[in-house]
BALUM-152890 format. One record per residue (C-alpha): residue number from 1; residue in one letter; x, y, z. Coordinates in Angstrom, 1 decimal, m for minus. Layout:
<recs>
REC   marti   ketor       c1       c2       c3
REC     NUM       A        X        Y        Z
...
</recs>
This chain:
<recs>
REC   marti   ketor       c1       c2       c3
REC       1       X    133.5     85.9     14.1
REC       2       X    135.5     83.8     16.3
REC       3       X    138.3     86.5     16.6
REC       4       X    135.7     89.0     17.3
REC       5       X    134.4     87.0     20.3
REC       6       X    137.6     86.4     21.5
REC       7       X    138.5     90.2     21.5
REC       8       X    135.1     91.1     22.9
REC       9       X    136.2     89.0     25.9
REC      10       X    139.3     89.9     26.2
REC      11       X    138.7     93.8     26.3
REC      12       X    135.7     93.1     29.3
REC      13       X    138.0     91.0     30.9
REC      14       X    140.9     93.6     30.5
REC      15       X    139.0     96.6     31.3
REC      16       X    137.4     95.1     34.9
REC      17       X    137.4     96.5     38.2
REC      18       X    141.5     96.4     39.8
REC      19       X    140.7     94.6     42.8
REC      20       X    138.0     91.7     41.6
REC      21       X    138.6     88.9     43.9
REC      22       X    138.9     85.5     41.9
REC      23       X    136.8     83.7     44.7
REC      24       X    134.5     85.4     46.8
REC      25       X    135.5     84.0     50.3
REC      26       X    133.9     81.8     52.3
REC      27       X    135.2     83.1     55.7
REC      28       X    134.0     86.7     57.3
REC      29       X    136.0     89.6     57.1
REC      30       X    138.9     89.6     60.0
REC      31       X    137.8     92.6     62.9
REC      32       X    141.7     93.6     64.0
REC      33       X    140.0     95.4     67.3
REC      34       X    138.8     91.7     67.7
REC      35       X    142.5     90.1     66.8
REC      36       X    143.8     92.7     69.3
REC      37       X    141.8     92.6     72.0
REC      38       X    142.6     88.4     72.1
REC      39       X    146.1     88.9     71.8
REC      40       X    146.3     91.3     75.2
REC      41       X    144.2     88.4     76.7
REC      42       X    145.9     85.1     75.9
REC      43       X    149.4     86.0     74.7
REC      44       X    151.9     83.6     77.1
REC      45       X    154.3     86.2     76.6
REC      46       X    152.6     89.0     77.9
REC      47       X    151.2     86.8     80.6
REC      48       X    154.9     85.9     81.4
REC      49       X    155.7     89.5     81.7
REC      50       X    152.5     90.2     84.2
REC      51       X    153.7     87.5     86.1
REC      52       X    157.5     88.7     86.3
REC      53       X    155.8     92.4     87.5
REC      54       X    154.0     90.6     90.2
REC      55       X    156.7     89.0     91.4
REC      56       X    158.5     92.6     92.2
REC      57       X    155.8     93.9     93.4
REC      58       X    155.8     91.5     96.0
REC      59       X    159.1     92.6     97.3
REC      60       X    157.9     95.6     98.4
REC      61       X    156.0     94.5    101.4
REC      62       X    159.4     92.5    101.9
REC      63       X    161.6     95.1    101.8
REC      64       X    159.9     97.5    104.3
REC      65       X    159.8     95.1    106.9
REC      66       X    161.5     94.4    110.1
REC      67       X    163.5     91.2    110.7
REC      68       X    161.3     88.7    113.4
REC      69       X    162.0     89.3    116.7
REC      70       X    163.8     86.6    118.6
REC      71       X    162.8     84.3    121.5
REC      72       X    165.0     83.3    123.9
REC      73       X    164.5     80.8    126.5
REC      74       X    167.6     79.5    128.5
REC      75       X    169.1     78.7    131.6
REC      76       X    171.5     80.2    133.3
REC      77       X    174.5     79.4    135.7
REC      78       X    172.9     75.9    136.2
REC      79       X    174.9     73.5    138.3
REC      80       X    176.4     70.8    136.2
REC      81       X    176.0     68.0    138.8
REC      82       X    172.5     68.3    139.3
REC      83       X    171.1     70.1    135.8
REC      84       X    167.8     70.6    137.2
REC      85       X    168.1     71.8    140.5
REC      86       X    167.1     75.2    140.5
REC      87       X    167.6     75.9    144.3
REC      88       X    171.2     74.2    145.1
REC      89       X    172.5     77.4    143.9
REC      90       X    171.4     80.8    144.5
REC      91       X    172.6     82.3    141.2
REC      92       X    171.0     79.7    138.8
REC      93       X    168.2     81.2    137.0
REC      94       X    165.1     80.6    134.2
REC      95       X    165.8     83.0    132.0
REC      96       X    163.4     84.4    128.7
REC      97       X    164.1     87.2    126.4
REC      98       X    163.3     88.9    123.1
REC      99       X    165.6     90.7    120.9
REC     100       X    164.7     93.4    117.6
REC     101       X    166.8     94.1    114.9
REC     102       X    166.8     97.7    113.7
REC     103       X    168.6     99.4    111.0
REC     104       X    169.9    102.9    111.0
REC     105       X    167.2    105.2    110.9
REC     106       X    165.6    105.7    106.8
REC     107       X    167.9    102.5    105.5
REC     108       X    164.0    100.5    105.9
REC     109       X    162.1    103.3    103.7
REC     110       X    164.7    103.5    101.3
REC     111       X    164.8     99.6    100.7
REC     112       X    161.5     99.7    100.3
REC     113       X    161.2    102.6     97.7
REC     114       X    164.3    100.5     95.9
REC     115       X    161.5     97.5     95.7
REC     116       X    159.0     99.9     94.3
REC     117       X    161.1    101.6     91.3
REC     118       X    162.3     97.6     90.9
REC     119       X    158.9     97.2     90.7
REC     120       X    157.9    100.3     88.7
REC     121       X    160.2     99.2     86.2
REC     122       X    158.8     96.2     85.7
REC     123       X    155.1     97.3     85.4
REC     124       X    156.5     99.5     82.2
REC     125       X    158.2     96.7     80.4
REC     126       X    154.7     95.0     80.5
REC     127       X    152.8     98.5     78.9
REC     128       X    156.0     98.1     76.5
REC     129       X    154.9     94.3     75.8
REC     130       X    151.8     95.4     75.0
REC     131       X    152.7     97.8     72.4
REC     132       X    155.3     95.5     70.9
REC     133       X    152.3     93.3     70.3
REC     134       X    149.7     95.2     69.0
REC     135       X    152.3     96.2     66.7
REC     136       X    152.8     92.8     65.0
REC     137       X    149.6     92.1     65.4
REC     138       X    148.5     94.7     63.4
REC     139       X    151.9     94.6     61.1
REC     140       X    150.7     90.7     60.8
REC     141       X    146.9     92.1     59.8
REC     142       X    148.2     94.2     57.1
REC     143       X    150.6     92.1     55.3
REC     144       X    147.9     89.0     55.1
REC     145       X    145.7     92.1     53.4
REC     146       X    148.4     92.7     50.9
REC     147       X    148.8     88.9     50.3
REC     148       X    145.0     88.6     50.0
REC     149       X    144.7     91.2     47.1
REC     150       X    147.5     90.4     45.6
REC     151       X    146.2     87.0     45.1
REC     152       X    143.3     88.2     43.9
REC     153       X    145.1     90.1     40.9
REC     154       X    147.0     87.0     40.3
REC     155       X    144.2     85.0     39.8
REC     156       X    142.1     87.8     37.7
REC     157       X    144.9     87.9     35.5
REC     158       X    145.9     84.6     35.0
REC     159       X    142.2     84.6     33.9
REC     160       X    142.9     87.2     31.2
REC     161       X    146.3     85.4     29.9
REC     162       X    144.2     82.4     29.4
REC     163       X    142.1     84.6     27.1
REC     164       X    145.0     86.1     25.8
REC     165       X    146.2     82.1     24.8
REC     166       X    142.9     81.5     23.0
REC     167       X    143.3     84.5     21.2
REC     168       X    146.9     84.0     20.1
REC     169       X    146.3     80.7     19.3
REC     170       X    142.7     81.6     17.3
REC     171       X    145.0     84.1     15.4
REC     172       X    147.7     81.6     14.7
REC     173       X    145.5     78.6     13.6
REC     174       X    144.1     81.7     10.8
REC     175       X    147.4     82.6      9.7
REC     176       X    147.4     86.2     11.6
REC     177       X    149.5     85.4     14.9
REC     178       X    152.8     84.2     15.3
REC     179       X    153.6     81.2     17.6
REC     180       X    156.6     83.4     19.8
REC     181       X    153.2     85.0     21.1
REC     182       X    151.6     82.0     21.7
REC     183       X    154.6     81.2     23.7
REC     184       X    155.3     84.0     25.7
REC     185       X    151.7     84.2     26.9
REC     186       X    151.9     80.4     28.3
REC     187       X    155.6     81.9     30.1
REC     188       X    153.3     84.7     31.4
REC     189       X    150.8     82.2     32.5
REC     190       X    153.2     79.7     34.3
REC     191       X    155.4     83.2     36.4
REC     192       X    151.9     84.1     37.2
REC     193       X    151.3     80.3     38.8
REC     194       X    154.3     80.6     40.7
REC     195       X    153.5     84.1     41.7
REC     196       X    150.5     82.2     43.1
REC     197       X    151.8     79.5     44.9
REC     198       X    155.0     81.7     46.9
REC     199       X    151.7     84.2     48.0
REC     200       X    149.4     81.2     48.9
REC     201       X    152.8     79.6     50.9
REC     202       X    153.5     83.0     52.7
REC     203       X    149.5     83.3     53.6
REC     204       X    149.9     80.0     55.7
REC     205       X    152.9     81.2     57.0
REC     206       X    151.0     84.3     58.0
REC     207       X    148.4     82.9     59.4
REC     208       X    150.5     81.0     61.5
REC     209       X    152.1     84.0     63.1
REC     210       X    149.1     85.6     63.6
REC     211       X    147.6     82.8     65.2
REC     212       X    150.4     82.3     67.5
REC     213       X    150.5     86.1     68.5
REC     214       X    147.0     84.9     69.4
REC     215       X    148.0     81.8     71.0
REC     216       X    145.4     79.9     69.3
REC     217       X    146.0     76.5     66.7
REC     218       X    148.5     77.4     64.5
REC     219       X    145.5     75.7     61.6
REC     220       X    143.1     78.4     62.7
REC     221       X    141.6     79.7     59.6
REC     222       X    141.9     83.6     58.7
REC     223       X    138.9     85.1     57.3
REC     224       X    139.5     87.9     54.7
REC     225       X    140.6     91.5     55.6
REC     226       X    138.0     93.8     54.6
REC     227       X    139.0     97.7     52.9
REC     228       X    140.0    100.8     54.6
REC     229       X    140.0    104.1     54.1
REC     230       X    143.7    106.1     54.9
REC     231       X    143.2    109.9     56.0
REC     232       X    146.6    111.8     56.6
REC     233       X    148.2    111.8     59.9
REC     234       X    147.7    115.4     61.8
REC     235       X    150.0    115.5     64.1
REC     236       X    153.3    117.1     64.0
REC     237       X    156.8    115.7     64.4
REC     238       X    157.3    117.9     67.4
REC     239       X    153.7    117.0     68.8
REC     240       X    154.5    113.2     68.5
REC     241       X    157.8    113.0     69.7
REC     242       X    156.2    115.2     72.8
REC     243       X    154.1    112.4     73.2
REC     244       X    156.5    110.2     72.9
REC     245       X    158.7    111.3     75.6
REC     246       X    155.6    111.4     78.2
REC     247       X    153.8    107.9     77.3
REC     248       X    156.5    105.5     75.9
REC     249       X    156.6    103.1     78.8
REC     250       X    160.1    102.3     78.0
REC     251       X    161.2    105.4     79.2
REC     252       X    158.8    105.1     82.3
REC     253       X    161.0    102.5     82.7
REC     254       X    163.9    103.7     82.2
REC     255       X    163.2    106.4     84.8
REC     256       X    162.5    104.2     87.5
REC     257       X    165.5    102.4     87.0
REC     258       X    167.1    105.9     87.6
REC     259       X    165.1    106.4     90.7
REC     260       X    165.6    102.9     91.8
REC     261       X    169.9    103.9     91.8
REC     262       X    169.2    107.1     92.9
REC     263       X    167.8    105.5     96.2
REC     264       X    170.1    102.5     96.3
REC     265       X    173.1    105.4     96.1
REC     266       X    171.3    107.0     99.3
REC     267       X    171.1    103.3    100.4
REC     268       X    174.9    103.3    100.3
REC     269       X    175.7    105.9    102.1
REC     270       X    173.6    104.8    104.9
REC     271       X    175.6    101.7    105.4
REC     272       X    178.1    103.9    106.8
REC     273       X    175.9    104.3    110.0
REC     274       X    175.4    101.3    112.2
REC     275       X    173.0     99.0    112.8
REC     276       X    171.6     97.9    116.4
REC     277       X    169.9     95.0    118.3
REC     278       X    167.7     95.5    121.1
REC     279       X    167.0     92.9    123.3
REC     280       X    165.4     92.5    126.9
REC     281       X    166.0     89.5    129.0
REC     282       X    164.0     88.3    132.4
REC     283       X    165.0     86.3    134.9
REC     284       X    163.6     84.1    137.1
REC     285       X    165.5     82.5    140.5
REC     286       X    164.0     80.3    143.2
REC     287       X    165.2     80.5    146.7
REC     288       X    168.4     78.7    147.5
REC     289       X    171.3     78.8    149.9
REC     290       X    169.6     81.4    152.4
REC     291       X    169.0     83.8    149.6
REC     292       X    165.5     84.6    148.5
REC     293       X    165.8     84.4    145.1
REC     294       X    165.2     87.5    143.7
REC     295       X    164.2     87.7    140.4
REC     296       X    166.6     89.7    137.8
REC     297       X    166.4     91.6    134.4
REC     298       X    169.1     92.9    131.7
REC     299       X    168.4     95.4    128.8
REC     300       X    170.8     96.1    126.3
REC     301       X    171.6     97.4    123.4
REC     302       X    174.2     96.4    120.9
REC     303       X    175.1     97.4    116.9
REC     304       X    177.4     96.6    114.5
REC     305       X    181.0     98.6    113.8
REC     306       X    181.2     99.6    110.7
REC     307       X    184.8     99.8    109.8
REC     308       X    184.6     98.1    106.8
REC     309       X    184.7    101.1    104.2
REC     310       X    186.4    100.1    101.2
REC     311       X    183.3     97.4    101.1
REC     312       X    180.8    100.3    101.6
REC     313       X    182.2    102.9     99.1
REC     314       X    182.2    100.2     96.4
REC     315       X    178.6    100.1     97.2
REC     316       X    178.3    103.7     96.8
REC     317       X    180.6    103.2     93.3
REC     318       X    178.2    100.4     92.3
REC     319       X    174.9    102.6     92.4
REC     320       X    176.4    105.9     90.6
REC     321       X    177.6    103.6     87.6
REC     322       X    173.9    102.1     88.0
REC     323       X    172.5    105.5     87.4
REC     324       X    174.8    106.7     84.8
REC     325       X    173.5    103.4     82.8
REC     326       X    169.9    104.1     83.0
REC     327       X    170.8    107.6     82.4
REC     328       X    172.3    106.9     79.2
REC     329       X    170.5    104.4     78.2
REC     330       X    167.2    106.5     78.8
REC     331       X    169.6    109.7     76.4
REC     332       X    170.0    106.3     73.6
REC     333       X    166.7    105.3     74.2
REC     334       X    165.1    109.2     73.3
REC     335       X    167.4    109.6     70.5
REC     336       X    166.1    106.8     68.9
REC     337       X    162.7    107.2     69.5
REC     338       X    163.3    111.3     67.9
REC     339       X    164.9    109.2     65.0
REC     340       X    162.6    106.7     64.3
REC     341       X    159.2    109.2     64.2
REC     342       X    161.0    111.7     61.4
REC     343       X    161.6    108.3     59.3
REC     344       X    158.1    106.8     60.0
REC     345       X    156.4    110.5     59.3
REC     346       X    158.6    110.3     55.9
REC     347       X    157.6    106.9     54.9
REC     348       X    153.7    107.5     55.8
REC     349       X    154.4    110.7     53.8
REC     350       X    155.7    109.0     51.1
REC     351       X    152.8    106.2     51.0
REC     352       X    150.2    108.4     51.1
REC     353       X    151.6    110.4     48.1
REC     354       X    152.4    107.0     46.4
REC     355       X    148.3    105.6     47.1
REC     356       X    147.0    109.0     45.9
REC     357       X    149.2    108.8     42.6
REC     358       X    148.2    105.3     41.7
REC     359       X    144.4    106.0     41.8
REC     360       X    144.5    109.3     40.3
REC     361       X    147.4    108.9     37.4
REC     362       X    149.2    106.1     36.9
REC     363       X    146.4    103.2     37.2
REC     364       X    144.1    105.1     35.3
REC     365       X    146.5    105.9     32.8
REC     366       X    147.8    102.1     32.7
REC     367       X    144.1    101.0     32.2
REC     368       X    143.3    103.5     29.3
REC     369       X    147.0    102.2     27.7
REC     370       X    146.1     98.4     27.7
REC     371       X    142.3    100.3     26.4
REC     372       X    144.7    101.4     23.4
REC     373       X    146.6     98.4     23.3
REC     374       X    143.7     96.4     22.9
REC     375       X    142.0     98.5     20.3
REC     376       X    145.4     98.9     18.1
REC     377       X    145.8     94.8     18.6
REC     378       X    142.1     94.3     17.2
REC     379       X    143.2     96.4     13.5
REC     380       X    146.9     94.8     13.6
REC     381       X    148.1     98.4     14.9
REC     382       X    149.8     97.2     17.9
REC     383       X    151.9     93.5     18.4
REC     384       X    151.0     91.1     20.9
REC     385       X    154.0     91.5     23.0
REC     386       X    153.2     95.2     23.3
REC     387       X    149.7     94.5     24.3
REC     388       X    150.7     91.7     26.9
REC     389       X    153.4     94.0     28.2
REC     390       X    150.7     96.6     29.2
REC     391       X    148.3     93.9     31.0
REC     392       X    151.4     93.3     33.0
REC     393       X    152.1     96.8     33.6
REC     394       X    148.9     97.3     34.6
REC     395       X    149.1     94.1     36.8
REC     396       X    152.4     95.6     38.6
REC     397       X    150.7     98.9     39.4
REC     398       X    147.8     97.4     41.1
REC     399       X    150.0     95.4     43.7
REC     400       X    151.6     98.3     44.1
REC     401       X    148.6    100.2     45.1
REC     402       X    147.8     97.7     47.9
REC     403       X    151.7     97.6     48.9
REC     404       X    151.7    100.9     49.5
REC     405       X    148.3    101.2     51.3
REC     406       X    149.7     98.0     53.7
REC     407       X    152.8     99.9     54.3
REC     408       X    151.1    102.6     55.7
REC     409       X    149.2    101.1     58.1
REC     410       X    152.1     98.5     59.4
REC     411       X    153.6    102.4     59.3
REC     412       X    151.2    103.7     61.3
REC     413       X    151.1    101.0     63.8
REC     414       X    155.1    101.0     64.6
REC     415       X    154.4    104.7     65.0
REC     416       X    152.1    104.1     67.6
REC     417       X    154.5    101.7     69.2
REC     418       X    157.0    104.0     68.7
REC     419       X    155.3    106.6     70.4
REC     420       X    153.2    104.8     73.2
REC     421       X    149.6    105.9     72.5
REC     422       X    147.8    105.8     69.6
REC     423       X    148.0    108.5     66.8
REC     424       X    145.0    106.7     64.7
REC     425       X    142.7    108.8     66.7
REC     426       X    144.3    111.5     66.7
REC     427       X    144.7    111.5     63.1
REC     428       X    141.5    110.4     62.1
REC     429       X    142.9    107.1     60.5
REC     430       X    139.6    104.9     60.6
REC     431       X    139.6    101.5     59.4
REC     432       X    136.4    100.2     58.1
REC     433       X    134.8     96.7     56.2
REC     434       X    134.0     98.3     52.3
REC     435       X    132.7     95.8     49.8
REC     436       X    135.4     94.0     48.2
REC     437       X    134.1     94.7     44.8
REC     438       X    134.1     98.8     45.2
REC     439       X    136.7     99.8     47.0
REC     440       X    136.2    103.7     47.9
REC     441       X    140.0    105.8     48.5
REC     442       X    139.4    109.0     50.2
REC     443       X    141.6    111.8     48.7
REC     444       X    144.9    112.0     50.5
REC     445       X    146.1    115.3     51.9
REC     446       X    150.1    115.1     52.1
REC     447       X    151.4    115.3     55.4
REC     448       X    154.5    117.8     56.3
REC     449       X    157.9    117.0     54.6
REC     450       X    160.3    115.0     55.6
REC     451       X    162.7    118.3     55.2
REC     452       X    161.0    120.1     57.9
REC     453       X    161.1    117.0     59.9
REC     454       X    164.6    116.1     60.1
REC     455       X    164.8    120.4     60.7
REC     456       X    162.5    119.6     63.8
REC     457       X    164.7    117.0     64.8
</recs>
């Protein structure tokens, strides 16, 4: 009677739902809009970038500008002996003036509109910042998910191993076990332990990134992450790298930069043309030596030669190899971007076929093989090694499932950084809090091949 309690059990323990938690947690489910949404606001980084943006942006006031005019108040053709005697001599004067600086016509608009692309440039690196960390946020999100369920099946089936010790060691103590079982269940038992402890280690460590994405305490507790559903991604590889190439802010970037040399090459070849001063004096004479002291005024106008060349084509040199880096850097830049959709498209392709095989063949046909195993092991039919061998099976597959549900939506958020909008929406990807003892899988429709993507490409 004892042996047939024990199997009783073991088979409701063995047959129980893949994604039983071992502890129901304490802490509520983790909103990632929420996680998001406080990273944008409080992440130094990104607050360091703002900052850096601002800074260019003041330039361009700076840039347009005019130098100050400049006072002058002096006087002139004063007698040494007697400094101050403004009517010994008829040709000492009080003199005042003002002077302008004022570059060759369009060199003022063009510093300016260098100052804005500078500027420009900048304002895209912080979109690009922004992307960047959504994505680990979300990448961060995911991966404590995986952890989470995976130390749920850990702990569900070091539960059933224990079982499976009581029942090897009930079947031993009667004669009708052998002790290597006995043993190889407690090695079971003690991998599944440390299975435990590296997957409770790398959940601190987790949390710890997340948290500092969020710069909050690096101790902040992370509730749970709730279920999703996964729905296959629409959009096409030529519709997302489209996208791409019109919302990545890197190559918003990138442009300006290219604008930014463009006008710093037109800058150059303005130097050529000089430069002038304007300046208007008044003078002021009081009567001396018979004269009446008429007052006087000078207007002139003066401006740089500029005979300096070589100087001035090296500046012409330095902007065309500024331009030819953005350029190519911008060619690198959409290359990669073309490259890195057709491999994310082919891995979401690849983990959407992979979560729709798991919960439609091979876990249900894991589960009805430890069924078997269980019912051959009651009648002596099947050994013990056999039978613990498909619990571990069994206990492979279901990580696997989460794995490969993570994986596609860390996929689908570097996909959305890699294209510089969100494709969730578009594709009808919508994440929602199921209860953790039903999860519900939609169907998954495949998306196109990764053959007629590279052709695409």
């Amino acid at each position: 009677m004892k042996i047939l309690r024990t199997l009783a059990l073991l088979m409701l323990f063995s047959l129980s739902s893949v994604t039983a938690w071992a502890e129901e947690p304490k802490l509520p489910a983790e909103e990632l809009a929420r996680l998001v949404e406080t990273a944008l606001a409080g992440n130094p980084e990104l607050k360091s970038t703002e900052a850096r943006w601002q800074m260019f942006k003041n330039r361009i006031v700076q840039a347009g500008s005019l130098e100050d005019p400049m006072l002058m108040l002096k006087i002139q053709n004063g007698v040494v002996q007697d400094p101050f005697n403004f009517h010994k001599e008829s040709m000492t004067g009080k003199v005042i003036g003002i002077s302008q600086q004022l570059p060759f016509w369009g060199k003022r608009g063009l510093k300016q509109e260098i100052a804005e692309k500078s500027a420009e440039s900048y304002k895209w690196q912080v979109e690009e910042r922004k992307l960047e960390l959504v994505r680990m946020v979300k990448e961060t999100y995911y991966q404590i998910y995986y952890t989470d369920k995976s130390l749920g099946i850990v702990a569900k089936n070091i539960r059933i191993i224990d079982d499976f010790i009581t029942l090897a060691e009930t079947k031993y103590s009667v004669g009708q076990g052998a002790q290597q079982d006995l043993f190889k269940s407690q090695v079971e038992r003690s991998k599944m332990l440390d299975m435990k402890i590296s997957l409770e280690q790398r959940r601190k460590s987790l949390e710890a990134s997340l948290n500092a994405l969020l710069s909050r305490s690096p101790e902040t507790a992370v509730g749970r992450i709730g279920d999703f559903e996964i729905k296959p991604l629409q959009l096409s590889f030529e519709k997302l790298r489209t996208t791409a190439f019109e919302k990545r802010p890197a190559i918003k970037s990138l442009q300006a930069l290219i604008d930014k040399g463009e006008a710093a090459h037109k800058l150059a070849r303005k130097d050529f043309y000089p430069d002038f001063n304007v300046s208007l004096e008044y003078m002021q004479r009081d009567p001396a030596m018979g004269n009446e002291g008429l007052d006087t005024y000078s207007l002139g106008v003066t401006f740089n030669l500029p005979l300096q060349r070589e100087r001035r084509h090296a500046m012409v040199a330095e902007s065309d190899s500024e331009i030819r880096m953005a350029a190519d850097e911008l060619d690198s830049l959409r290359n990669g971007i073309a490259s890195s959709v057709a491999d994310l498209l082919a891995t979401l392709e690849r983990r959407e076929k992979l979560v729709s095989l798991y919960k439609s063949g091979i876990i249900p046909q894991a589960e009805q093989s430890l069924e078997s195993a269980v019912i051959g092991y009651r009648v002596n039919k099947v050994d013990f090694l056999s039978l613990l061998d498909s619990r571990i099976t069994l206990f492979n597959y279901e990580r696997e499932l989460y794995e490969s549900q993570a994986e596609y939506m860390m996929g689908l958020a570097r996909l959305e950084a890699t294209v510089g909008t969100d494709p969730v929406a578009a594709a009808a990807v919508q994440t929602t809090v199921l209860p953790a003892d039903k999860p519900e899988l939609l169907p998954v429709t495949p998306a196109a091949s990764a053959s007629e993507h590279s052709q695409h490409h």
